[in-house]
N, C-alpha and C positions, 0 to 999 in steps of 0.2 A: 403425095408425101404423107408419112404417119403421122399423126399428131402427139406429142412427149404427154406421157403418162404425169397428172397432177401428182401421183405417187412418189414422183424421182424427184418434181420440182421442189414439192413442200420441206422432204428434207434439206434440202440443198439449200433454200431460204433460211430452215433453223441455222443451221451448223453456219453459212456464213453470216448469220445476224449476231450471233455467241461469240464467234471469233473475231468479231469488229469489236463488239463489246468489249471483252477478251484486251484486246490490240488497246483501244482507245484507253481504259483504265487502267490498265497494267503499264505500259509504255512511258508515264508519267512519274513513274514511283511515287513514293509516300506524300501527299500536299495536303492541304487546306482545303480546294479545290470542291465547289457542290458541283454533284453532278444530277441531273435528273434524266431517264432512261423512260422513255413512253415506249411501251410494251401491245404491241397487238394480240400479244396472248402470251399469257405468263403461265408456263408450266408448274401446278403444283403437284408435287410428289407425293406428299402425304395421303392425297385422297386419290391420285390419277387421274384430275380434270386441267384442263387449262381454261383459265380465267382471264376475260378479255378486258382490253382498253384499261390497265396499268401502271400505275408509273411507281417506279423502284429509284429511291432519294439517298442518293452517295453523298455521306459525309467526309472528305479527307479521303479514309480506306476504311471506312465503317458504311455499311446500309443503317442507313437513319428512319428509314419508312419506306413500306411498304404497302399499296393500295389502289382501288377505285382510282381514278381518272378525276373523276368529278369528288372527290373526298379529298386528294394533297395537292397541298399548295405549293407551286413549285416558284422559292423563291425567284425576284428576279435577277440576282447576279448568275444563277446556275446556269452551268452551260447542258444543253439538253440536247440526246443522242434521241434521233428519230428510229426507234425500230417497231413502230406502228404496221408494215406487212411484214414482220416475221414475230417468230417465237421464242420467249427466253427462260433459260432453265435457269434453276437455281444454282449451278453451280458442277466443274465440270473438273475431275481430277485425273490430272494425268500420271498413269503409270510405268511408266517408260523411264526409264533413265538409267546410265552408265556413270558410274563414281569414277572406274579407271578406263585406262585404253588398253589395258590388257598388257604392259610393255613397262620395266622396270618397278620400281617399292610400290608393289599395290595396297598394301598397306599404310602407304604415306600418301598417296594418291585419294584412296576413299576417305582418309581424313581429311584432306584439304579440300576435297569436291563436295562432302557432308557440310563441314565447315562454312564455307562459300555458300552453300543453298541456304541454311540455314541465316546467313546476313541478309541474305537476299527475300526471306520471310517465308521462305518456305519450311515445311513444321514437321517433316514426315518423307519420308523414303523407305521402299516396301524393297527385301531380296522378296524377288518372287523364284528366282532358281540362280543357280550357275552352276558349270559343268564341269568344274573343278574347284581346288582349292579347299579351304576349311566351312564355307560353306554351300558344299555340294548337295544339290537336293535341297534348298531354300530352306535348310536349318542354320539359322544363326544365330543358335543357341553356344554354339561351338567356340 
């Protein structure tokens, strides 16, 4: 029998160690709540390395700190998410979304779905196309 390629495994660790993350803080909405996230390798972007044995210090819905292992102190009321075998990026945006269903005032629709995201703290929604209407061809300058 083959032995599975470390190739397929290591992503498969990233994306489900993000997405628990992801689940685990999001899920909670807005609180007081420290959280501390020990990190086996923290992806930084700026330079393209990832940086091992980390821990990222959730304040409420603010990152409070960011560092070494052995540098932050993780209080101890926080509750602490192990993702010591995998790897955590900084942060992950999703593109994707439909304002309407295609089907009655799309125009009352993307305001009320905008609307809604936006209570919900989300800060941003991209047309990237659509295939009719006044913004066809991802100008929504219109």
């Amino acid at each position: 029998m083959p032995r599975r390629s470390s190739r397929v495994t290591f992503p498969l660790v990233v994306v489900v160690g993000v997405l628990a993350l992801f689940v685990l803080l999001s899920a909670q909405g807005p609180t007081s709540e420290t959280v501390a996230v020990r990190a086996g390798r923290l992806f930084d972007a700026k330079v393209g390395t990832h940086l091992v044995d980390y821990i990222v210090l959730v304040r409420g819905d603010r990152i409070a700190e960011v560092g070494p292992a052995n540098r932050v102190r993780i209080p101890s009321e926080a509750r602490v998410i192990d993702l010591r075998g995998a790897t955590v990026l900084p942060g992950l945006i999703d593109g994707h979304v439909h304002l309407t269903d295609g089907k009655g005032d799309q125009r009352q629709q993307a305001t009320q779905s905008a609307s809604a995201s936006l209570r919900a703290g989300y800060r941003m929604n991209r047309v990237t196309s659509s295939d009719s209407g006044p913004t066809a061809g991802g100008d929504s300058s219109r």
